[in-house]
N, C-alpha and C positions, 0 to 999 in steps of 0.2 A: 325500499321495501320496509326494514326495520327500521321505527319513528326511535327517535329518540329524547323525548318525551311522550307520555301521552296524550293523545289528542284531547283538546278540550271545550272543542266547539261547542259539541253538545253540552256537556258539563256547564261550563259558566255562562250560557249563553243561552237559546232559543232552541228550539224543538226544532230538530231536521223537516218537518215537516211542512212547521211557520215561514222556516230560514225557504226553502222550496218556492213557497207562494210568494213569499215578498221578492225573492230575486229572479220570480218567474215574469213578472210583472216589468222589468228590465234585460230580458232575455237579450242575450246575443245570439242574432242568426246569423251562425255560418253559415259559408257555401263551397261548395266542390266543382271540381271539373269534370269529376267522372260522374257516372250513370250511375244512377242507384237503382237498386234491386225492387221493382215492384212486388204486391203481394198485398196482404191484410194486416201486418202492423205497418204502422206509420208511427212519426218521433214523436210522441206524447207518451206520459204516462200512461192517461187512461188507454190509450189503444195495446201500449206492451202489456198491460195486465190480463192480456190473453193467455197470455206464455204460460206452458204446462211442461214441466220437465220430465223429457226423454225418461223412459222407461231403461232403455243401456244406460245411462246415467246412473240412475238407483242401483241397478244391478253391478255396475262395474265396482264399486265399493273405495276402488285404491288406485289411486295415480302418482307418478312418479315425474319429477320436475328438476330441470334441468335450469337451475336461477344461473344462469354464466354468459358473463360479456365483458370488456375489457377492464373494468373492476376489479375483476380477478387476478390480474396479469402479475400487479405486486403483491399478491398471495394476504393481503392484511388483513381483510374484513371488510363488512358492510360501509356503503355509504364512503369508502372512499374518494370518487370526486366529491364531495361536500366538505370530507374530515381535511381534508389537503390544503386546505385553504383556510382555515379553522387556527390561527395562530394557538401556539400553546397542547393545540390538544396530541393525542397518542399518534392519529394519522399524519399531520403535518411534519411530528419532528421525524417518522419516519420516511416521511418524502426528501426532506433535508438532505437526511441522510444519505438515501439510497439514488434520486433521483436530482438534488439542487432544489432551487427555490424559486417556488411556483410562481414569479415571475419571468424566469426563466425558463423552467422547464412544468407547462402547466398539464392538466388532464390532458387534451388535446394529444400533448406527449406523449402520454402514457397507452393511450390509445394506439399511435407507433410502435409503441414496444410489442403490442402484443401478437404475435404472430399464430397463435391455435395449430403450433407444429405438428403435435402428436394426438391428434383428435380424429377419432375415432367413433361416428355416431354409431355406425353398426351392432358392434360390439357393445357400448352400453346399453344400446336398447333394448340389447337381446338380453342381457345380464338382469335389468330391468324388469321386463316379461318373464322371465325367470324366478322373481323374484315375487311374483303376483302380481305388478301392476297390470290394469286393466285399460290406463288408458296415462300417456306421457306427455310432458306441456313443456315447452321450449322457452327462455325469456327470450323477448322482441326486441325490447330496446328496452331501459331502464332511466332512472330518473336525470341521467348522463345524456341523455338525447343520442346516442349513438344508436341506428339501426342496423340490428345482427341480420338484414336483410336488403335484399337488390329493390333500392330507393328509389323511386324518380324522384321523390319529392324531398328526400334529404341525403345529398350530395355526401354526409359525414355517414357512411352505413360502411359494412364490413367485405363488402364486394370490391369497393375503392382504397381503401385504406381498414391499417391494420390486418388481421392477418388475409385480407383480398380474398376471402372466400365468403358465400353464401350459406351463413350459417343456419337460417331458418328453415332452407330449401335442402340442408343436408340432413338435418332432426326431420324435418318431414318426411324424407324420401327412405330414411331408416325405420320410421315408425310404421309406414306404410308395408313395408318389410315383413315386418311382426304383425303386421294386422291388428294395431293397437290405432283407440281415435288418437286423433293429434291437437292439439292447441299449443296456443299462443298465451303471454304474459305481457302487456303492455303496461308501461306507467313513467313513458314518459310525457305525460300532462303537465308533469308538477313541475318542469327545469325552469321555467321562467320564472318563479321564488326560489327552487332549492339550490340553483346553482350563483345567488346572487350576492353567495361568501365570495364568488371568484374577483366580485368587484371591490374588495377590500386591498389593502394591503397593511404590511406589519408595522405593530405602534411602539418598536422597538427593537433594539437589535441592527444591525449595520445595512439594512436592508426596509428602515424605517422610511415611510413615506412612499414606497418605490411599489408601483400598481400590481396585483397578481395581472394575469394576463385576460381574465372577463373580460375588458372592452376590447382585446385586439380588430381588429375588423381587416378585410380583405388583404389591402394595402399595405401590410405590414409583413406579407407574406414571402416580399422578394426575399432572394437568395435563400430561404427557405424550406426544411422539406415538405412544410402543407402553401407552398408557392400555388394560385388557383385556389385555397380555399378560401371560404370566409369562416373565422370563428364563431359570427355571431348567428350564423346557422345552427351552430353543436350550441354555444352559450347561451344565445339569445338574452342577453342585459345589459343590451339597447334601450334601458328605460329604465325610469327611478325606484329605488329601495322598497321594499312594504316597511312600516310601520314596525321599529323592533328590530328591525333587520341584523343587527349589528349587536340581538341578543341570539346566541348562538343554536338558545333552545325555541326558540321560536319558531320554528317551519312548521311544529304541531300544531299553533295556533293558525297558520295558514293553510292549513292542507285543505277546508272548505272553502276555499278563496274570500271569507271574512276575516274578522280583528283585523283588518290596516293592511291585505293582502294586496299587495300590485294584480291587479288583475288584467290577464292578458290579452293583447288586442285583436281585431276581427284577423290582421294576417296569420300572425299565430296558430290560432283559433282553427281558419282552414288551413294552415299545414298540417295541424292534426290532423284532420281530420279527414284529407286525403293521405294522408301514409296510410294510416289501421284501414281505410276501404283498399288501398291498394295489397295492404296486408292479407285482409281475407279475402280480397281475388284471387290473388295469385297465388297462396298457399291452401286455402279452401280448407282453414281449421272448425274442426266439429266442435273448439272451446277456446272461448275467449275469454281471458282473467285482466279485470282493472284493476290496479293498485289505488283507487279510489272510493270515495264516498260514496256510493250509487255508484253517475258514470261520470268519467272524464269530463272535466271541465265545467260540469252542472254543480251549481245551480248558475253560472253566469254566461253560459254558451249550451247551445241545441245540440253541438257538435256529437256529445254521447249518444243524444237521444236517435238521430240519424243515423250512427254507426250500429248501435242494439237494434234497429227496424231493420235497416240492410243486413243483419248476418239472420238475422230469421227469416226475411224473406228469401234471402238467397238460401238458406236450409231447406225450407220449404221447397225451392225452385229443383233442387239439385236431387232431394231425396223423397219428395212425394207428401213429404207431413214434417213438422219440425222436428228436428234429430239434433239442433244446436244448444250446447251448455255457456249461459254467459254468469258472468262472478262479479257480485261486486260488497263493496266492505259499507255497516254501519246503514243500513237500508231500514226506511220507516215500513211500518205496516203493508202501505200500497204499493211503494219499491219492491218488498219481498212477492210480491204477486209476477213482479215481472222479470225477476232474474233470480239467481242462487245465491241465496244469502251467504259470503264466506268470512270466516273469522280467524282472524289473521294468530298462531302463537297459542290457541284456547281452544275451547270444549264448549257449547252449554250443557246448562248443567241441568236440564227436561230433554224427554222426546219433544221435537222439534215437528207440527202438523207438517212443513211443507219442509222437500229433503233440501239438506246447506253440506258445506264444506269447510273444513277443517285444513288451512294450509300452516305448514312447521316446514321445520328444518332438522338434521341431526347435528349442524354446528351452526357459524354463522349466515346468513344469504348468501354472500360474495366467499368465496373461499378465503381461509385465513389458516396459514400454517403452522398456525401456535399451538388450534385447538388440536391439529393432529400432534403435533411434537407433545404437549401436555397430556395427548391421549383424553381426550374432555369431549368428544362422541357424544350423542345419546345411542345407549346401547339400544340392540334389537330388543331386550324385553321391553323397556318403555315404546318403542317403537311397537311393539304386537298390544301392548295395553291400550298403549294410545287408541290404536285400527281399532281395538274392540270396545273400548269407550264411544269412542264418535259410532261407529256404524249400530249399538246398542241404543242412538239416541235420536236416528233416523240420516246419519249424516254421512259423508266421502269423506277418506281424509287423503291429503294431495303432500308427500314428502319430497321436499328438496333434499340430495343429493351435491351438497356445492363441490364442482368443478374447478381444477386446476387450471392456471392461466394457458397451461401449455394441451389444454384438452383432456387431461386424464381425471381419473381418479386415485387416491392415495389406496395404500393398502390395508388403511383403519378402516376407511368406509368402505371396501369392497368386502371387508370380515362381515360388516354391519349387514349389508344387502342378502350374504348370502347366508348367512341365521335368519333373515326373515324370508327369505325362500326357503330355507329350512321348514320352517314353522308352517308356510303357508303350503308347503307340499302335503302335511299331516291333517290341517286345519281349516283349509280354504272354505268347504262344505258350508261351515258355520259364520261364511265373511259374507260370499258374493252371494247375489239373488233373493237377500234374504230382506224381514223387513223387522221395524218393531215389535216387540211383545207387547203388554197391556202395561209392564214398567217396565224400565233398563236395566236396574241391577238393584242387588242389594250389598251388604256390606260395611267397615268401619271406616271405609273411605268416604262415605256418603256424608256421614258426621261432619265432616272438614271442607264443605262445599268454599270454594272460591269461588265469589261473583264476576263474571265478566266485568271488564271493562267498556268504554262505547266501544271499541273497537275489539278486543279480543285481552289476549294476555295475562291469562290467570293460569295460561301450563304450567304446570310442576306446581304448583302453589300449595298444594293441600296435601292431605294425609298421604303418605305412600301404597300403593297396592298391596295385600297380600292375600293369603292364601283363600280367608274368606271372602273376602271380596270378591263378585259374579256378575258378567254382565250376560242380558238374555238376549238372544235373536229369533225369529222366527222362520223355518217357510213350512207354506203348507201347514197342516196339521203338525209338522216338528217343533221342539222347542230346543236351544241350543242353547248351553249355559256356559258360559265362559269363565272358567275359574283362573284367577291372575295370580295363582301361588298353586304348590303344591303341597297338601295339610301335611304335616308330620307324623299323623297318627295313622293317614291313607286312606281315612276316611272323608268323605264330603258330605257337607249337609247343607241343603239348600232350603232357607227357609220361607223364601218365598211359596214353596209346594206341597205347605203343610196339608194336610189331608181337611179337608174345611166342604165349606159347600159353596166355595167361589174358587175352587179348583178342580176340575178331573181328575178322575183315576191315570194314576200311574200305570203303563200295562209295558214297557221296554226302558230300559237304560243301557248305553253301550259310552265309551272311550272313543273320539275320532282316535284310531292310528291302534284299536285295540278289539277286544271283542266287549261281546254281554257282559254288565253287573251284576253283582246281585246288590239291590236296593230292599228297604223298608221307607216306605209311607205313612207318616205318623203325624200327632198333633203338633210334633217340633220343626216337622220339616221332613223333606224326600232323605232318606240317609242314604247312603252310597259308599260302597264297600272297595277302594281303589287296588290296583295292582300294586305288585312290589315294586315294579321302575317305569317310572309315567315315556310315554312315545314319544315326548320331544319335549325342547325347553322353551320356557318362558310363558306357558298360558297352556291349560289342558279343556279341552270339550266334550261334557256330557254332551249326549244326544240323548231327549227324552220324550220318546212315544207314549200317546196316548192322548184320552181326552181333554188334552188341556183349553182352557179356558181364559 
């Protein structure tokens, strides 16, 4: 999930668009065993630039994501099968430590340990739904190739090993519950580069020379407890280095399968790409999210474009019209026509013509116990700024929640969930069903614009919120002004509503969670006369009736 550098394909290189046509021209065509979904798109661009996003989509505003898979189990953080192999770095000496030497005792292992004792989908979802979300997404499998669900096609899934349960048939069957839509997170595309630290081993130290366990293969399994598996099903690096390989920060540069990327062969290719079709058969998610460029595996394989045609035709098939939300990262102009643009850690920083998504975290991806022992959260206010930043700017925003190896949650982040149910019990009005104003906000935060990256990651970057600072929403004839501070004076002035002739009259002002103002409409702006003690914390909403324009 989280790169650790920034990606630079675009950057130093060629236009996603250029990069498109020239590796189009060389396409690999997968193939499947299963049926695929007929209907009106088929796997080309130009046919998915049908796609028009669901209207429950727009309106649901806020999703809540569950990034948890055996990763988690040693509670460290992100990118732990990668960092474990990583001589020197933070992950590895803590494998040392905790676990011996990834020779010995490799990922694979780790994935044994992790048993999901105290998990409890029910219960979080409901906590969840509680908390506002509108719509909850599960990870599938991660860049570890392990799927959190009942495999035919990848023997290493959490039904057979690890903690033996169906974990994506258990998040769905709770989500269903709640009557909340359900998706999936896929991305493991990328394990045939990312996991290709495993084929290293240490250039020093008493264990110099001595192979991590990447190549084990079937055979090596006797007396064993993964006796009957092959590794190089979960590993797959049964083939040579990319280019770099052996520079640690290099997987950015491969993440568009360019700069010197081993690109992965036609078997590969369709085991993807029968798992994610067996994926959304069998679980039937209203949203699929790729940890990818566009889609999976493109520009050097069809396999995405196949799998995006099959879950709209099957949308279509199941619901009468398309009702399917798909995601994907760094998408050129005619991309964004066919799926939801999502920006991984960021914001932009315009209303956005076509609605995108906003995925974060409030610690790391993978659960990491430090950030709770340090108490290093994003608090519920950034978390309500955040929602009304993105949704002020046409967009969803989709918050992970990282999960405990043993299935729970800590009790930092259950403080965190239930302040923004707090807030959104007061405030909701002003999130869901709403759309743009004619601008977003105003404010000193404006001032401090951080540029996106190609891929996202300019959260937290710029000015801090405060009092003046407003983001606007619309429905209907309403106008919603979201103030990210409370003035100290208790007055608000919003100067976007100066009394002008590109504004309407004022004729109402009220508090979500309060009654009527009394306001003045002036050349400086709508002034507004606050109560003694605002109705909740971290973000207060005018509602202001009238002819606005």
């Amino acid at each position: 999930m989280q790169r650790r550098t920034l990606i630079k394909g675009l950057a130093t290189g060629l236009s996603s668009l250029y990069l498109s046509n020239l590796y189009a021209r060389n396409l690999l065509a997968s193939g499947t065993d299963r049926p695929m979904a007929a209907g009106p798109f088929k796997p080309s661009w130009d046919s998915l630039a049908q796609y028009q996003v669901p209207e429950w989509f727009r309106d649901a505003k806020f999703g809540i994501w569950a990034h948890w898979g055996p990763q988690c189990q040693p509670e460290h953080g992100d990118w732990y099968a990668r960092g474990m192999y990583q001589e020197g770095s933070d992950h590895y000496k803590y494998h040392l430590q905790k676990y011996g030497h990834p020779s010995k005792f490799g990922f694979k292992d780790v994935i044994n340990e992790w048993k999901a004792e105290s998990w409890d989908p029910q219960e979080l979802v409901a906590l969840y739904k509680k908390a506002g979300a509108r719509y909850f997404m599960a990870m599938a499998n991660h860049h570890d190739n392990f799927d959190l669900y009942d495999s035919k096609y990848q023997p290493w899934n959490a039904t057979k090993l690890g903690p033996k349960k169906d974990i994506i048939g258990g998040w769905a069957k709770a989500a269903k519950e709640q009557d909340l839509p359900f998706g999936v997170t896929v991305h493991a595309s990328h394990a045939w580069t990312w996991y290709e630290v495993a084929q290293r081993s240490d250039k020093s130290g008493p264990y110099a020379g001595v192979p991590y366990d990447g190549k084990l293969k079937k055979a090596g399994g006797s007396n064993k407890w993964w006796n009957g598996y092959d590794p190089q099903q979960l590993y797959a690096q049964d083939h040579a280095l990319s280019k770099d390989s052996l520079n640690d920060n290099s997987m950015g540069e491969h993440w568009y399968w360019g700069n010197g990327a081993s690109v992965p062969d036609k078997a590969y290719c369709d085991k993807f790409l029968n798992r994610t079709l067996e994926l959304i058969d069998k679980y039937g998610p209203e949203l699929v999210y790729f940890d990818d460029n566009a889609l999976p595996l493109w520009p050097v394989s069809d396999a995405g474009l196949k799998i995006a045609a099959h879950l709209y035709n099957t949308s279509i098939k199941k619901h009468g019209k398309l009702q399917a939300a798909l995601f994907g990262k760094m998408l050129n102009e005619q991309q964004r026509k066919c799926m939801i643009w999502d920006i991984e850690r960021g914001q932009s920083n315009q209303i956005e013509p076509l609605p995108w998504q906003t995925d974060t975290c409030i610690g790391g991806w993978h659960y990491d116990r430090r950030v709770f022992d340090n108490k290093s959260y994003k608090s519920a206010k950034t978390v309500v700024h955040t929602l009304a930043d993105v949704v002020s700017k046409n967009g969803n925003l989709l918050l992970n929640i990282p999960v405990r190896g043993n299935g729970t949650i800590d009790s930092e982040e259950r403080t965190v969930v239930e302040e923004v149910a707090a807030w959104m019990q007061v405030n909701s009005e002003a999130i869901y069903s709403t759309r743009p104003w004619k601008v977003f906000g105003e404010g000193p935060a404006m001032e401090s614009v951080v540029a996106l990256s190609a891929q996202g990651f300019n959260e937290g970057k710029g000015k801090p919120f405060e009092a003046a600072d407003i983001r606007f929403t619309t429905k209907g004839k309403t106008l919603y002004a979201v103030m990210l501070g409370w003035p100290e004076d208790k007055a608000a002035l919003v100067k976007t509503l100066a009394a002008n002739d590109q504004v309407g009259k004022v004729s109402r002002v009220s508090l979500l969670g309060n009654d009527s103002l009394n306001f003045q409409q002036t050349a400086e702006g709508l002034k507004v006369q606050l109560p003694e003690q605002p109705p909740c914390k971290n973000a207060f909403v005018l509602k202001i009736e009238g002819a606005i324009v």
